[in-house]
C-alpha positions, 0 to 999 in steps of 0.5 A: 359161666354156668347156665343159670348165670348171666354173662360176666362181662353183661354183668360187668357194664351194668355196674360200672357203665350205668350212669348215677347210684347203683341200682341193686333192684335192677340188676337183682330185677334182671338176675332173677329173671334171666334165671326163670327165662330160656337159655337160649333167649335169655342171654340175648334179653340180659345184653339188651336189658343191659345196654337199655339201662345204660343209655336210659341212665346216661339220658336221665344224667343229661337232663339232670345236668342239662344246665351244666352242660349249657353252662359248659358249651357258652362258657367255652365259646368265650376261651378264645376272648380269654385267650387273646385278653391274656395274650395282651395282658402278658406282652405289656407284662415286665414279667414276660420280657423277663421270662423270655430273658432265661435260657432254654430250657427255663423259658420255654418251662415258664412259658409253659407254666404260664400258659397252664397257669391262663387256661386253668384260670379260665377253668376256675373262673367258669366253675365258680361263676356256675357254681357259688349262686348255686350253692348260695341257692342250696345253702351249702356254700362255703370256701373249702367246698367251693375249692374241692369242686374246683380241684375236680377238674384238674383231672381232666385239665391235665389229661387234655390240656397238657400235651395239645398245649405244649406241642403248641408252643414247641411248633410256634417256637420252632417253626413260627407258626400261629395266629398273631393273636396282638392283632386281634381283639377279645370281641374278634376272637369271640366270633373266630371260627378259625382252626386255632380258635376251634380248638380252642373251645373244644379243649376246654368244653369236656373239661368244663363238663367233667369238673362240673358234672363231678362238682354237681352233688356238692350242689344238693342243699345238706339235711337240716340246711347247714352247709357242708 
């Protein structure tokens, strides 16, 4: 590194880690202060300099998606209603009778498949419930947009809901462990704060999170007004 350079790695952070747009003022800001700064004090001024933009652009994102992040944090108080009201609706299903009729391995895939199927509608009902007033709002509804912000949160839905809910019904089905949720109702579950109900919410709430934080610029009314 030569001396009149600031550290890579500080360099690095400042702009993949900082929140929002880029912001080439600040960093050109910074540079050229290093430069005219000791050498000695200077590195340790640029690590601050960088680890105060970051956490004053991850703050300045919060309060810009504060009501996303609301959103978020109810709708995912709900998953465990969604969940037994799903739960009832397939056992009085003839299609789950057959489901179970298969051999394995195809029951087990379809049970699977079917589970993705309920907690990814959650997903989608919740993003379009925070998202079409809002659009509607900024002028920039239409359907295709509507599907795009939706299909931003399959990322994060395959990331971190895929293994916690197969491992889940691998245990239920070998074991017979889990919670009998036929006994219970969606009002029961709303107010469970049982481990399965927990980690119910916890699942949902940092996809929630992603696929509307990444849904929000499509929000922002287009120039002239027409949508996008």
């Amino acid at each position: 590194m030569n001396r009149a350079d600031p550290p890579h790695i500080a360099t690095w952070m400042l702009e993949h880690w900082t929140p929002g747009l880029r912001n080439d003022a600040l960093a050109g800001d910074l540079l050229e202060q290093f430069r005219s700064g000791r050498s000695d004090r200077a590195v340790a001024w640029y690590w601050r300099q960088v680890f105060a933009a970051i956490a004053s652009g991850c703050i300045r994102e919060i309060l810009n998606h504060r009501s996303a992040i609301f959103f978020a944090v109810l709708w995912s108080m709900v998953s465990p209603s969604w969940v037994v009201l799903s739960t009832n609706v397939e056992v009085h299903s003839r299609a789950l009778g057959l489901m179970w009729q298969m051999d394995w391995p195809w029951s087990s895939i379809c049970a699977i498949a079917l589970s993705f199927s309920t907690s990814l509608l959650f997903i989608w009902s919740g993003m379009a419930l925070y998202l079409i007033p809002r659009m509607s709002a900024s002028q920039s509804f239409n359907m295709r947009t509507l599907v795009r912000s939706l299909l931003r949160a399959m990322p994060m839905f395959v990331a971190i809901a895929a293994v916690p809910f197969a491992m889940s019904l691998f245990f239920h089905a070998r074991h017979g462990q889990g919670i009998d949720r036929r006994t219970l109702t969606p009002f029961n579950a709303l107010t469970d704060l049982r481990l399965w109900a927990v980690v119910e919410r916890l699942f949902n709430l940092p996809i929630l999170l992603y696929g509307l934080w990444r849904a929000t610029p499509l929000l922002r009314k287009p120039p002239g007004g027409l949508p996008r």
